[in-house]
C-alpha positions as a printed NumPy array, in Angstrom:
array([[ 61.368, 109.957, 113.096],
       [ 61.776, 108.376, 109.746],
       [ 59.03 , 106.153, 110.357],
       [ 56.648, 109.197, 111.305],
       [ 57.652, 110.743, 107.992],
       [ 57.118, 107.523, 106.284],
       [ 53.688, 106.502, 107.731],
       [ 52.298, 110.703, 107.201],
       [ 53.562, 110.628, 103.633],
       [ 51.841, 107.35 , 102.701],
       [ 48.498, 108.817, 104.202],
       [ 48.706, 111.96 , 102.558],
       [ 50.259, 110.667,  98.968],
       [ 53.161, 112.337,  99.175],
       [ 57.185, 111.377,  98.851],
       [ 59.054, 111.966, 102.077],
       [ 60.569, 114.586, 100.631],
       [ 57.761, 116.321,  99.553],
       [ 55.969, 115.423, 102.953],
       [ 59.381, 116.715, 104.776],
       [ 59.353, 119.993, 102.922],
       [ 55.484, 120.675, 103.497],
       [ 55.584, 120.31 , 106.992],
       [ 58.774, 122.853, 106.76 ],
       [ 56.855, 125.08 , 104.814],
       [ 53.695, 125.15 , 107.01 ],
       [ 55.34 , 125.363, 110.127],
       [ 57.36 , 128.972, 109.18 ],
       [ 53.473, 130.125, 107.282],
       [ 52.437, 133.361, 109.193],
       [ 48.917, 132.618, 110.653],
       [ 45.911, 132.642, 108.288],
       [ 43.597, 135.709, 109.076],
       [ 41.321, 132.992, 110.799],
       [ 43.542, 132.069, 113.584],
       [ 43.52 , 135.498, 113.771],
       [ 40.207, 136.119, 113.674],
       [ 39.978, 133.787, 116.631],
       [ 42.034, 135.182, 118.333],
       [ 40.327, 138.013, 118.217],
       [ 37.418, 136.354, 119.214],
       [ 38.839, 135.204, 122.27 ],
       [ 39.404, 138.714, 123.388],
       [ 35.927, 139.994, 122.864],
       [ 34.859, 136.855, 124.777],
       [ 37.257, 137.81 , 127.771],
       [ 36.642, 141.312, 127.88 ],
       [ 32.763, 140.845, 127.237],
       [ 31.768, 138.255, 128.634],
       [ 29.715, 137.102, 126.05 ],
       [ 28.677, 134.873, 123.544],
       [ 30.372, 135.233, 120.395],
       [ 29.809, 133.123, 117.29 ],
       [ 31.519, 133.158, 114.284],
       [ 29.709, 132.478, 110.923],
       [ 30.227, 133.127, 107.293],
       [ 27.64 , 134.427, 104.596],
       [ 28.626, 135.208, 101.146],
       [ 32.595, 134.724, 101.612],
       [ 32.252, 137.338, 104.548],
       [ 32.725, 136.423, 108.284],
       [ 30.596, 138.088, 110.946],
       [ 31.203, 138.113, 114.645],
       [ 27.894, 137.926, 116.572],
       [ 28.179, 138.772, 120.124],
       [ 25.178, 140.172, 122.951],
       [ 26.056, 141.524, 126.494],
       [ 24.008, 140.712, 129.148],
       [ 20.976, 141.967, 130.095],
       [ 21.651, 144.257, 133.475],
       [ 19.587, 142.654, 136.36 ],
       [ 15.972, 144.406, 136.643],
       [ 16.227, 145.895, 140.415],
       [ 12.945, 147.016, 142.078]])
């Protein structure tokens, strides 16, 4: 384990202690609102069944989804 912290805080530039105590930190971080938003994402993809995508304009993210088109019956 020491070597894991060693090797991740030499690629990042970081002490070990300072590596130790950021990986503590980030792993009790509630999730950002984009892992939410994914989530969230998911669930219109599941429930939908369609294509969702996910893009940002101005600092805003929009969710783009379409159903699809019913079957033309004759």
């Amino acid at each position: 384990m020491r070597d894991l912290i060693r090797k991740a805080s030499e690629e990042n530039g970081r002490s070990m202690n300072v590596e130790i105590i950021h990986r503590l930190q980030t792993s009790f971080a509630p999730n950002s609102v984009c892992d939410e938003l994914l989530s969230a994402v998911d669930v219109l993809r599941a429930l939908t069944g369609s294509v969702v995508e996910v893009t940002e304009r101005d600092g805003v993210q929009h969710i783009t989804f379409q159903r699809p088109l019913p079957e033309k019956r004759d």
